[in-house]
C-alpha positions in Angstrom: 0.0 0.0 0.0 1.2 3.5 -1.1 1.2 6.3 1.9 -0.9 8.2 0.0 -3.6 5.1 0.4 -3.1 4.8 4.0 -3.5 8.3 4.7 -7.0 7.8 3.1 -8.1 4.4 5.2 -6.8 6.4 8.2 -9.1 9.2 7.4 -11.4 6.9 7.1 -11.4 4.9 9.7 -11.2 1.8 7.7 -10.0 -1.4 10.0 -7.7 -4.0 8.7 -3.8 -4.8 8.6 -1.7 -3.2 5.6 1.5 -3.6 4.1 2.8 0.1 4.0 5.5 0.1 0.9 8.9 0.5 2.1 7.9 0.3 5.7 6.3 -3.0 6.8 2.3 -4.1 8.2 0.4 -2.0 10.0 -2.9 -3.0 11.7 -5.3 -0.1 11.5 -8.4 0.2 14.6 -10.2 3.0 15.7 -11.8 6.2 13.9 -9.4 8.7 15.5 -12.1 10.8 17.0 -9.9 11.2 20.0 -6.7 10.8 18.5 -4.3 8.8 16.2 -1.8 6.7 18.3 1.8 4.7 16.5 1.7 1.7 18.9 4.4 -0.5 19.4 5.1 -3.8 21.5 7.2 -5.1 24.5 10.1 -7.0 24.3 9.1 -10.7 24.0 5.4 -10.3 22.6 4.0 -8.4 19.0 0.9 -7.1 18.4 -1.0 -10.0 18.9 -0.5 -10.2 22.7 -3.6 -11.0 24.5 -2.8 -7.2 26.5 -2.5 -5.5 23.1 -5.1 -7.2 21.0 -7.5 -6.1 24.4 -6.0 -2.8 24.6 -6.1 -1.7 21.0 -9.9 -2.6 20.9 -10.7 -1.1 23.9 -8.8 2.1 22.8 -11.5 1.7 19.4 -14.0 1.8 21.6 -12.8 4.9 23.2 -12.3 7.0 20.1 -8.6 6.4 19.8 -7.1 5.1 16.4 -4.1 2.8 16.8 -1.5 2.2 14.2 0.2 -1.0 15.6 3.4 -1.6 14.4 6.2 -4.6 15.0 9.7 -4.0 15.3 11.5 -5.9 12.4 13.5 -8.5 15.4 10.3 -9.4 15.9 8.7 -10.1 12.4 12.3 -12.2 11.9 11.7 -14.1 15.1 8.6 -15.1 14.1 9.7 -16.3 10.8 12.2 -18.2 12.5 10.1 -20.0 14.8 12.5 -18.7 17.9 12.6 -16.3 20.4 15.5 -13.4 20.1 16.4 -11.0 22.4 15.9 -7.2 20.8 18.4 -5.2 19.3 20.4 -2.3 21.3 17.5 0.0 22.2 19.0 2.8 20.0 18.6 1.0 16.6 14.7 0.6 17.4 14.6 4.2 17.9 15.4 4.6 14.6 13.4 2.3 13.3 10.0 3.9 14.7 11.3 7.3 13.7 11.5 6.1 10.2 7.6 4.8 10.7 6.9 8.3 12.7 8.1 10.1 9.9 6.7 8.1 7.4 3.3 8.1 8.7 3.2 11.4 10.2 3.1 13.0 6.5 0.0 11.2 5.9 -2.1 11.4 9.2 -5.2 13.7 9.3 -4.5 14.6 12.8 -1.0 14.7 15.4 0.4 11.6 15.5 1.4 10.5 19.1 3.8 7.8 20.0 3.3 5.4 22.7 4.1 1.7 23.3 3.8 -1.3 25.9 7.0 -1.9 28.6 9.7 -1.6 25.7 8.3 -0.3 23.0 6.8 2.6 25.8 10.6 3.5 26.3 11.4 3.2 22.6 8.4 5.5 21.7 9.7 8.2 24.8 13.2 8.1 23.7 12.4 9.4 20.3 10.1 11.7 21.6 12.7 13.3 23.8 15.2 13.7 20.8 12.7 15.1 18.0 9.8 16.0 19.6 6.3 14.5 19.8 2.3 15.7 20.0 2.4 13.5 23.0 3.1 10.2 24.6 0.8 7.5 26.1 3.0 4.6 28.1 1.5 1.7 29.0 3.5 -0.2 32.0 6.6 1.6 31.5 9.1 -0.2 32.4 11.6 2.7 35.1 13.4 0.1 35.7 14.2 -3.5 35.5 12.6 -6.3 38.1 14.3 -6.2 41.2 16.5 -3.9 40.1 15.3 -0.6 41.2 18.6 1.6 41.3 19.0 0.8 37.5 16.4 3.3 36.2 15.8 4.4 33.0 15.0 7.8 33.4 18.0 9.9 31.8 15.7 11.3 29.3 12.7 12.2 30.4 14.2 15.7 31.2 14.2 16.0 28.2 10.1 15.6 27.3 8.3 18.5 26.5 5.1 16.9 24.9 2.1 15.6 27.2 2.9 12.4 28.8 0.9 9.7 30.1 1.7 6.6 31.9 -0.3 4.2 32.5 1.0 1.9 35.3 -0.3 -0.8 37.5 0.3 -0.2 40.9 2.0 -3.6 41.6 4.2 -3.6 38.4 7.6 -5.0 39.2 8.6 -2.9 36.8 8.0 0.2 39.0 5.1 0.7 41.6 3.2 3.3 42.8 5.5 3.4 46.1 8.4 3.4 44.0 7.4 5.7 41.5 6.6 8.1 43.7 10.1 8.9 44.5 11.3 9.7 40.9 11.3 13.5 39.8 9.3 13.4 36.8 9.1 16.4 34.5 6.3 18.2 34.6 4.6 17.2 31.3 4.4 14.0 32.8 1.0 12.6 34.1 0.4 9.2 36.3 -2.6 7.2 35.9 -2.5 4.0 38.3 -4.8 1.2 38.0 -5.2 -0.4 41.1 -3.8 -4.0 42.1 -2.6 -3.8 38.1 0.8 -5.8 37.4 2.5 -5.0 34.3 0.1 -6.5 32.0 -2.7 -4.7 34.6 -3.5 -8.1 35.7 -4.9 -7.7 39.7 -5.3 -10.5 42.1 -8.7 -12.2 42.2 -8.8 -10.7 46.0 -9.0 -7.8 44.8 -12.3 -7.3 42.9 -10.9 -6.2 40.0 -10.2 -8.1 36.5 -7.8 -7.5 34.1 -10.8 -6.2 31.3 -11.6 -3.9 33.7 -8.4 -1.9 34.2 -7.8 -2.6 30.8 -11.1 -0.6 29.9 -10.2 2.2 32.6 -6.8 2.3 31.1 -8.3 3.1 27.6 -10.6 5.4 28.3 -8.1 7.5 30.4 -5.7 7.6 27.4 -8.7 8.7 24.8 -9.8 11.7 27.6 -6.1 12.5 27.7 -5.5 12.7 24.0 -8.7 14.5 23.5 -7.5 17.2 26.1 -4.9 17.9 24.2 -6.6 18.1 20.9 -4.9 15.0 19.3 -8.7 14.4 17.5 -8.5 17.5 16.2 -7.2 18.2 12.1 -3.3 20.0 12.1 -3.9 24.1 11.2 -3.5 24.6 7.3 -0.5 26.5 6.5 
């Protein structure tokens, strides 16, 4: 599929996975109404997680349009059969520029970044060196499990777009408790969803299910990126 086509279906709203030329598939949900989001994945799991196929259809319920994209180590580990470990995190910063760029000439609207654990760093990275509309992070991962001196904050002085994170409070990844010590920048916004784990799975005592924080999660990111007008078509000129 040309750009020129998929700036079309994303105008739109027209569902489905594409092959962009030059760049790779993209699956398409959503009408945009709140926004247009350039999803990518964690570390060990694509797009068709059980977390991001729930997410990305609860986001289309909320208004928000997700481009989901893969990082090519994983399209070759699934030809493979195997599992790989990712590439240094610097090369997949490049490649979702090259996607951000791409697609950003063809969006009706701002195109924000955002990504689960991994590709949630990824998508912030780029955003700290160029610029972004905004960010939406969903279980960022501050710092390795059991690890909790080794964060991976150095940038995030460096954001100046809106930023949300969406967290779980018992992510191992970094908790409520934890998180609560780290000087954020002030573009940066917290939404916790209670008893959540990294994949904002609670525990059964809780109450909660995972659909459920799930569905608060998306509906938090869509009144986020409406806020900040990411539904809204650029200025002409």
């Amino acid at each position: 599929m040309p750009l020129p086509d998929l700036g079309r279906y994303l105008g739109e709203g027209r569902p489905g996975t594409w092959q962009v030329e030059g760049l790779g598939p993209l699956d398409l949900q959503g009408d945009g109404s709140a926004g247009r989001l350039l999803l990518t994945h964690g570390a060990g799991a694509g797009q068709d997680s059980p977390f991001l196929l729930a997410l990305r259809r609860a986001l289309a319920r909320a208004g928000v349009q997700t481009l989901a994209v893969e990082f090519d180590y994983l399209r070759r580990m699934r030809e493979a059969g195997r599992r790989r470990p990712p590439p240094k995190v610097a090369g997949l910063v490049e490649e979702l520029a090259v996607w951000c760029d791409s697609v950003s000439q063809v969006s009706p609207t701002p195109l924000w970044l955002g990504g689960k654990s991994m590709g949630g760093r990824v998508a912030s990275l780029l955003a700290a060196r160029d610029g972004a509309p905004g960010l939406v992070l969903c279980g960022y991962p501050f710092h390795p499990p059991r690890k909790p001196d080794s964060l991976r904050l150095d940038h995030w002085p460096r954001l100046a777009c809106p930023t949300l994170v969406v967290q779980g409070t018992r992510d191992p990844f970094g908790t409520r408790d934890e998180v609560a010590g780290y000087a954020l920048p002030g573009c940066a916004e917290l939404h916790w969803l209670e008893d959540g784990d990294h994949d904002w799975k609670p525990r059964r005592a809780s109450g909660r299910d995972q659909a459920g924080l799930i569905a608060e999660g998306a509906r938090r990111i869509a009144e986020a990126m409406a806020a900040h007008g990411a539904g809204q078509a650029r200025p002409s000129g």
